[in-house]
C-alpha positions as a printed Julia matrix, in Angstrom:
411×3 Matrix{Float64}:
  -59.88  -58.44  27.33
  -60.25  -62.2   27.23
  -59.78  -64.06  24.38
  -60.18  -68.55  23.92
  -57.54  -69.33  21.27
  -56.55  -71.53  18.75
  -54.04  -72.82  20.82
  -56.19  -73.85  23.83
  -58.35  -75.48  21.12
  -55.19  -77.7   20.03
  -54.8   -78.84  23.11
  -58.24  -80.13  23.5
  -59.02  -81.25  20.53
  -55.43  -82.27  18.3
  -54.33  -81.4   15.52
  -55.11  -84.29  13.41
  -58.78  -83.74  14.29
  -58.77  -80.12  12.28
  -56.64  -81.16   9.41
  -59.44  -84.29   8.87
  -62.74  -82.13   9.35
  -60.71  -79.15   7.32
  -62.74  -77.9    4.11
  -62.36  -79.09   0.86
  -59.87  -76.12  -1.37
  -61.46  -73.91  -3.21
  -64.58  -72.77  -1.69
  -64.35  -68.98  -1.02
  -65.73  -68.13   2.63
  -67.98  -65.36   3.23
  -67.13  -64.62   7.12
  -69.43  -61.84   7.49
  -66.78  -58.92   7.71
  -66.02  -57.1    4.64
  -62.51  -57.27   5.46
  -62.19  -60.8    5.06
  -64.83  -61.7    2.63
  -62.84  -61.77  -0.26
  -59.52  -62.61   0.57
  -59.98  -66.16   2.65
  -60.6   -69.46   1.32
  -62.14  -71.83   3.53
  -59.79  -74.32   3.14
  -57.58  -71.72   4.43
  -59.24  -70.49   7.81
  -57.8   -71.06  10.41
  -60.44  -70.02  12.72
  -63.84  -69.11  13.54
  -63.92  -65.65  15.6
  -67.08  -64.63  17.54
  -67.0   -61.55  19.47
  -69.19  -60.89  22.43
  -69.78  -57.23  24.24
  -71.76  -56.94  27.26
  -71.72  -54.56  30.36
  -69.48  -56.82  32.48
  -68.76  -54.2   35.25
  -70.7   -51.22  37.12
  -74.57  -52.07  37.87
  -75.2   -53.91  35.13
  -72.28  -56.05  35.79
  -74.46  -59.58  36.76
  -75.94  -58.92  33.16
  -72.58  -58.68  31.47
  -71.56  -62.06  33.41
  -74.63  -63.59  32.61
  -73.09  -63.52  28.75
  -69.74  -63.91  29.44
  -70.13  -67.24  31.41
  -72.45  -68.54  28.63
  -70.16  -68.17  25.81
  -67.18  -69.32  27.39
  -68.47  -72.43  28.94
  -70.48  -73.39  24.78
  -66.88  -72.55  22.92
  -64.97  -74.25  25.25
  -67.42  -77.4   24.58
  -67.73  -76.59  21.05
  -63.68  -76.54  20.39
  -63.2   -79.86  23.04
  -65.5   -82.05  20.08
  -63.39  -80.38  17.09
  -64.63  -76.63  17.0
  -66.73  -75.67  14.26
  -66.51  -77.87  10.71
  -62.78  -78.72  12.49
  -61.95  -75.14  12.82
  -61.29  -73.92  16.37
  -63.65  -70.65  17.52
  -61.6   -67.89  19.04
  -63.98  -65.56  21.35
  -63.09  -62.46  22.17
  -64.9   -60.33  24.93
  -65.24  -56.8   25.62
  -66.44  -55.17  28.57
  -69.0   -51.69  27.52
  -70.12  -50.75  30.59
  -73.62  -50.21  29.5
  -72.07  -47.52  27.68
  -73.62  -47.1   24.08
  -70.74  -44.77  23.1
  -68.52  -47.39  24.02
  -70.18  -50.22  22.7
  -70.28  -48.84  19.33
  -66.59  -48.01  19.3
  -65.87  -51.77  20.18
  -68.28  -53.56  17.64
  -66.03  -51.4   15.29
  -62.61  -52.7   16.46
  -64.27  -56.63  16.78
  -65.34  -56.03  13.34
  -62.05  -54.32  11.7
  -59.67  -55.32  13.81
  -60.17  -58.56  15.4
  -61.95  -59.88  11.38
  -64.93  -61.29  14.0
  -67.33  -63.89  11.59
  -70.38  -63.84  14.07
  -71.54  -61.51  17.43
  -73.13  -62.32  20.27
  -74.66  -59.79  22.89
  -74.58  -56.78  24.05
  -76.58  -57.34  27.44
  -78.6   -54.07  27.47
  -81.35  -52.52  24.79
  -79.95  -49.43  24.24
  -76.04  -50.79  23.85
  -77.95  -53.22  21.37
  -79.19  -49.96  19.67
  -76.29  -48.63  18.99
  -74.64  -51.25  17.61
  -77.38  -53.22  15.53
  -77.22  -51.21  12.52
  -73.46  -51.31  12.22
  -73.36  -55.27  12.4
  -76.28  -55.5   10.16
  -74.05  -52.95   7.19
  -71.07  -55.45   7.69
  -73.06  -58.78   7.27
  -71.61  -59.64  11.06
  -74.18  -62.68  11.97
  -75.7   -61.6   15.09
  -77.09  -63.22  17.95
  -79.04  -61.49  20.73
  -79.15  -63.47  24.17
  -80.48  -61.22  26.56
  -81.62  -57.86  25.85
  -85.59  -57.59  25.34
  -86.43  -54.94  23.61
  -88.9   -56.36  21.23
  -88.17  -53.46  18.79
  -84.57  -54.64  18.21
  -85.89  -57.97  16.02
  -86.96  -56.54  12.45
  -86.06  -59.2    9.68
  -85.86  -55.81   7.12
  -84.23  -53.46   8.89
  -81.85  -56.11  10.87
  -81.46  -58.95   8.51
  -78.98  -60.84  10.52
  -79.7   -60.14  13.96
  -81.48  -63.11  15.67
  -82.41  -63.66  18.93
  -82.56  -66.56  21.88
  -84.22  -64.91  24.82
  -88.0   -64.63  25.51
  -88.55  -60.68  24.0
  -90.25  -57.55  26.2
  -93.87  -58.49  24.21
  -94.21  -61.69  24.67
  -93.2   -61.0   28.2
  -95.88  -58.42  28.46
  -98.7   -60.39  26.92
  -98.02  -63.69  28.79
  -97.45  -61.49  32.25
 -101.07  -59.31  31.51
 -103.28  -62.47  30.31
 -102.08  -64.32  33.57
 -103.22  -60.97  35.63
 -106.25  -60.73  34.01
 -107.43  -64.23  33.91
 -106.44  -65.15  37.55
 -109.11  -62.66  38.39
 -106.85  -59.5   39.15
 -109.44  -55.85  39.09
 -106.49  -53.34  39.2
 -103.29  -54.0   37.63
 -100.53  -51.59  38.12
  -97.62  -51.38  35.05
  -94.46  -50.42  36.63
  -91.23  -49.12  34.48
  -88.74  -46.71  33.7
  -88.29  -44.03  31.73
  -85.69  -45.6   29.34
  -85.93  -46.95  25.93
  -86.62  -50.4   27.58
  -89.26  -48.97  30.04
  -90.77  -47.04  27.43
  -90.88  -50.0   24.94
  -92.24  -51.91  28.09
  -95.36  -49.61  28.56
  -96.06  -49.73  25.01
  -96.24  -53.4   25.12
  -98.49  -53.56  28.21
 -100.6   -51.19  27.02
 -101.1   -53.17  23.61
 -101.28  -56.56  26.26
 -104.26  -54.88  27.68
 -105.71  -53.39  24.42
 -105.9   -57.32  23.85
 -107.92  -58.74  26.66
 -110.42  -55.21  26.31
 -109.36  -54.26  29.59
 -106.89  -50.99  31.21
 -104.26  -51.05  33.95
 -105.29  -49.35  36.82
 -102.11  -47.02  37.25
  -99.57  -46.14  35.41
  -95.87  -46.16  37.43
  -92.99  -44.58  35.9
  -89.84  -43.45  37.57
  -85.82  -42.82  36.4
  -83.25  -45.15  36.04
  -81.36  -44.9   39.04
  -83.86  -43.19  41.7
  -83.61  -44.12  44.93
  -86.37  -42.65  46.58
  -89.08  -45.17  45.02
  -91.76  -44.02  47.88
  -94.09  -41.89  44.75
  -94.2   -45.05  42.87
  -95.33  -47.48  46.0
  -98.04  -44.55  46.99
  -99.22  -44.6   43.81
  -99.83  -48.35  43.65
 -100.93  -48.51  46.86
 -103.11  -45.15  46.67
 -104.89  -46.86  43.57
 -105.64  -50.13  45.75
 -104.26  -52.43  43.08
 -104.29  -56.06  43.63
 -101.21  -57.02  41.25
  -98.16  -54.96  40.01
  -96.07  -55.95  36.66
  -92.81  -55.18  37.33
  -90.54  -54.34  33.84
  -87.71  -53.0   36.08
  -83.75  -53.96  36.69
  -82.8   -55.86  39.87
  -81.91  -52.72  41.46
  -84.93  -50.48  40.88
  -87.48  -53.27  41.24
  -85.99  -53.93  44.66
  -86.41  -50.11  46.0
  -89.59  -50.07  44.66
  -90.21  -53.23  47.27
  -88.7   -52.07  49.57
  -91.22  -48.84  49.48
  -94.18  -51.08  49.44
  -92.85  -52.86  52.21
  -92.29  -49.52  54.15
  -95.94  -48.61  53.55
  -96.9   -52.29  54.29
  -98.34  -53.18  51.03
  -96.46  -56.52  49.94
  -98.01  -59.93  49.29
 -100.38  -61.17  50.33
 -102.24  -57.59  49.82
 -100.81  -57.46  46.44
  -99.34  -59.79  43.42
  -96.0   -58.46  42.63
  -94.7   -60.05  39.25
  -91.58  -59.35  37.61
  -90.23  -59.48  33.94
  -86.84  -61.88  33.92
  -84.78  -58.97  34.88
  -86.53  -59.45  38.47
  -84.77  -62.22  38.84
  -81.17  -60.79  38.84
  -79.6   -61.5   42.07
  -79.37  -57.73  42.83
  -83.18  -57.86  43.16
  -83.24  -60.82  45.96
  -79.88  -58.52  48.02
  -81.22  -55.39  47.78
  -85.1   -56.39  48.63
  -84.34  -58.21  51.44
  -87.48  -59.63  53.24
  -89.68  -57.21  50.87
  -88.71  -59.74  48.04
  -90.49  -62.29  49.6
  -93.56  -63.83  47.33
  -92.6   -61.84  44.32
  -93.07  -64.26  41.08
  -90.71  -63.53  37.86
  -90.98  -65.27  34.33
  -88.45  -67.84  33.78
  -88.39  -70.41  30.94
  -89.93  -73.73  32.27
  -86.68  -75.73  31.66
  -84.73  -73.09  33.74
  -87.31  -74.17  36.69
  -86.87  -77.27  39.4
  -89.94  -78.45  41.18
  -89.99  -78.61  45.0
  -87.87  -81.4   46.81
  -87.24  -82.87  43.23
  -83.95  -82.61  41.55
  -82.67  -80.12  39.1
  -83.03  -81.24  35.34
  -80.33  -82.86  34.29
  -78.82  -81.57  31.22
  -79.32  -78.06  33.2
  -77.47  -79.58  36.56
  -74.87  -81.04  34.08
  -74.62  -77.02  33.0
  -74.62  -75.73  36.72
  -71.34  -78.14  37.42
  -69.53  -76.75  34.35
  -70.29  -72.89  35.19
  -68.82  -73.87  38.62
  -65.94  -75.87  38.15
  -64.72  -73.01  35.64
  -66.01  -70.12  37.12
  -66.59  -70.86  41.53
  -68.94  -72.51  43.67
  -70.55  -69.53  44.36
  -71.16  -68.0   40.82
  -74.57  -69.84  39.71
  -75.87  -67.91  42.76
  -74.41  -64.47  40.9
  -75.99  -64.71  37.64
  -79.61  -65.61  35.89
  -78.98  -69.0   34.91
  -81.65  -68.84  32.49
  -79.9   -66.18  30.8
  -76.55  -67.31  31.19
  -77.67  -70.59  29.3
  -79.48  -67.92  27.07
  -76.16  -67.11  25.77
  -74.86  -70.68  25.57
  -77.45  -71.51  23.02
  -76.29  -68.39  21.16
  -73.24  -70.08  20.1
  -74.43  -73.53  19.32
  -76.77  -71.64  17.24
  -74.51  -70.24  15.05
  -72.8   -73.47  15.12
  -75.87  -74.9   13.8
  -75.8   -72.59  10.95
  -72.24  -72.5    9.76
  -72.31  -76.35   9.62
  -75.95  -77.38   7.76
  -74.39  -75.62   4.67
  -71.15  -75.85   5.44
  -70.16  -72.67   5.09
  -69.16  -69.25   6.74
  -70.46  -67.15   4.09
  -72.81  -64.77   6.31
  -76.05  -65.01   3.69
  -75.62  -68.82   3.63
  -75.2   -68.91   7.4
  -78.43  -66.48   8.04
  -80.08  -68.77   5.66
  -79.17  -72.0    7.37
  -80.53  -70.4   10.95
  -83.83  -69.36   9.48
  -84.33  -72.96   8.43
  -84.24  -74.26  12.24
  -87.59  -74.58  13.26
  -87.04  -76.99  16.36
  -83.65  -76.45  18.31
  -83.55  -77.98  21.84
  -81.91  -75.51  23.92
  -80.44  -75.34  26.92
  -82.9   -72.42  27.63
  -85.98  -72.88  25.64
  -86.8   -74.69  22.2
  -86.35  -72.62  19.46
  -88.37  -71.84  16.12
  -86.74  -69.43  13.62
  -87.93  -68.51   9.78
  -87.28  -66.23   7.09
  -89.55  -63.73   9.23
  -89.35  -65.06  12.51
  -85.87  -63.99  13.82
  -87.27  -64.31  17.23
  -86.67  -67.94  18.36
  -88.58  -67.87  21.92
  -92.33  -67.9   22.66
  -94.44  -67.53  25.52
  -95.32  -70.9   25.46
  -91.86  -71.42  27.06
  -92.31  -69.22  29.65
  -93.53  -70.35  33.51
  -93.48  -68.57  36.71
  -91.34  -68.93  39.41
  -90.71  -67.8   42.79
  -87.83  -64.97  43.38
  -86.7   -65.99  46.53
  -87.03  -70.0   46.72
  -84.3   -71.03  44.12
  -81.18  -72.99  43.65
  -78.07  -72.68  42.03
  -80.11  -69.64  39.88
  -82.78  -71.43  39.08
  -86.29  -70.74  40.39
  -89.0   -72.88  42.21
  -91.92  -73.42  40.0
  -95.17  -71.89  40.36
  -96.95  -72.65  37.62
């Protein structure tokens, strides 16, 4: 359980700075849970609570991180200049597992219990699942940083959910037009069996449908299988020339490791990976098979060779480290990690440009940004586009030549 108080907000920012940006009486907040709707004024709040699940331990651990570093690093910046309107955010963080079950039961107690006013997370599609329709029944403003599924963004069935990070589609249609117009002849679509995998295919297969061509082979395989030698056979059996990758860390790097074993790896092959490719997990577990594979990462998440890293992103790097190690920008995907940090700004945005914490008026206000400079991407958002990433923000970099979790562009 971790939890950034009031208190630690006091200290940073005084308490003469929240009585002067306080509310004016009288206006009745709307703070998303039905348990507080009615009863607080927001002259009265005292502060802003956003809760955040994510799978923070077991193998999805780095993904978990990736969120929890994020948030913590945007309130603690947020509070330090006088929180949100003057009122100091509390985030509270809750570890799932990549447990549906158990994410569930914790939106429920962030939602009843801890009277949460916005959500970010979880950090895995079918956790997201889960939980998605019980946010969206309780008005809880949501904000997705890093699961894909492009299914999980539907203004009319999830009319507060929103989302930061580049979605499965637009993955799928900028990964298949760059295969297709470098010249590749037999494209193999690699995935799992799980309701990201599954969504994954579909998307491919609709990429494809698009540019009036067919992938080659079609590679599925578990979640969690070691032996990965069926699925390098198969792509090496059907003499393909590039492989899109929409696997985890883990599985993407035994399914290298095959190729590798039947000496199939680049140069004989393109191996391109969706941004879960670029966990850290992939690069460990790979080994020397990881070398040449290329994974989507948003252009301002990249560094060009022997030039420095951005600024405003090296500015980011320092603060992750200082709080969190030397070593941890090498543990996470920055990109997603700073996926997260916009999350929070975000709703920032739209409690402040109406002033406001009433959920409708706050949804309102974050459909109305149609150019936020993230630390991640730019974002676009409307009344139907809850999606605020593109492929136009998307590059490609290479998975084993990057620094402090950044990649080396490509192109």
């Amino acid at each position: 359980m971790e939890d950034v108080s009031r208190r630690k907000f006091m200290k940073l920012s005084g308490a003469a700075t929240l009585a002067a940006l306080a509310f004016p009486a009288g206006i009745l907040a709307g703070c998303g849970s039905p348990q507080t709707q009615s009863s607080n004024k927001e002259s009265d709040k005292k502060e802003f609570v956003i809760g955040v699940i994510g799978a923070m331990t077991g193998a999805s651990a780095q993904l978990g991180n990736n969120a929890k570093y994020g948030t913590t690093i945007a309130v603690e910046e947020i509070n330090a200049k006088g929180g949100i309107n003057g009122v100091p955010i509390r985030l509270v963080i809750r570890d799932d597992e990549a447990d549906p079950t158990k994410s569930l039961s914790l939106a429920r107690e962030l939602v009843t219990k801890e009277k949460i006013d916005a959500f970010i997370g979880p950090t895995n599609t079918t956790c997201a699942k889960a939980i998605q329709p019980y946010l969206n029944q309780n008005k809880i403003i949501h904000l997705n940083g890093g699961c894909t599924g492009a299914a999980l963004i539907n203004e009319k069935e999830f009319p507060y959910s929103f989302r930061t990070h580049i979605n499965d589609r637009d993955q799928a249609i900028f990964m298949v037009k760059r295969a297709v117009n470098k010249g590749r002849q037999k494209i193999a679509m690699v995935h799992d069996t799980s309701a990201l995998g599954s969504g994954a295919k579909a998307d491919m297969e609709a990429a494809f449908k698009q540019m009036g061509k067919q992938p080659a082979v079609d590679c599925s395989y578990n979640v969690g299988d070691v032996d990965m030698l069926p699925v390098a056979r198969k792509i090496k059996d059907a003499q393909c020339d590039s492989a899109l990758f929409f696997t985890l860390g883990v599985d993407g790097a035994q399914i290298s490791k095959a190729l590798e074993k039947l000496d199939y790896l680049p140069p004989k092959i393109e191996l391109h990976g969706y941004t879960s490719v670029g966990q850290p997990a992939y690069r460990d577990l790979a080994g020397s098979a990881a070398n040449g594979t290329l994974v989507n990462t948003p252009t301002k998440c990249t560094y060009k060779e022997n030039e420095p890293l951005p600024a405003r992103q090296a500015a980011l790097v320092k603060a992750f480290e200082d709080k969190f190690g030397a070593k941890v920008t090498n543990e996470i995907i920055f990109a997603t990690a700073v996926s997260f940090y916009d999350c929070a700004y975000i709703i920032k945005e739209g409690v402040e440009k109406n002033k406001s914490y009433e959920a409708d008026k706050i949804k309102g206000a974050i459909e109305s940004i149609t150019n936020y400079d993230g630390a991640n991407s730019n974002y676009k958002f409307g009344p139907d586009k809850h999606d605020g990433n593109d492929p136009s923000q998307l590059s490609v970099g290479l998975v084993t030549k990057y620094t402090k979790g950044m990649f080396q562009l490509v192109e």
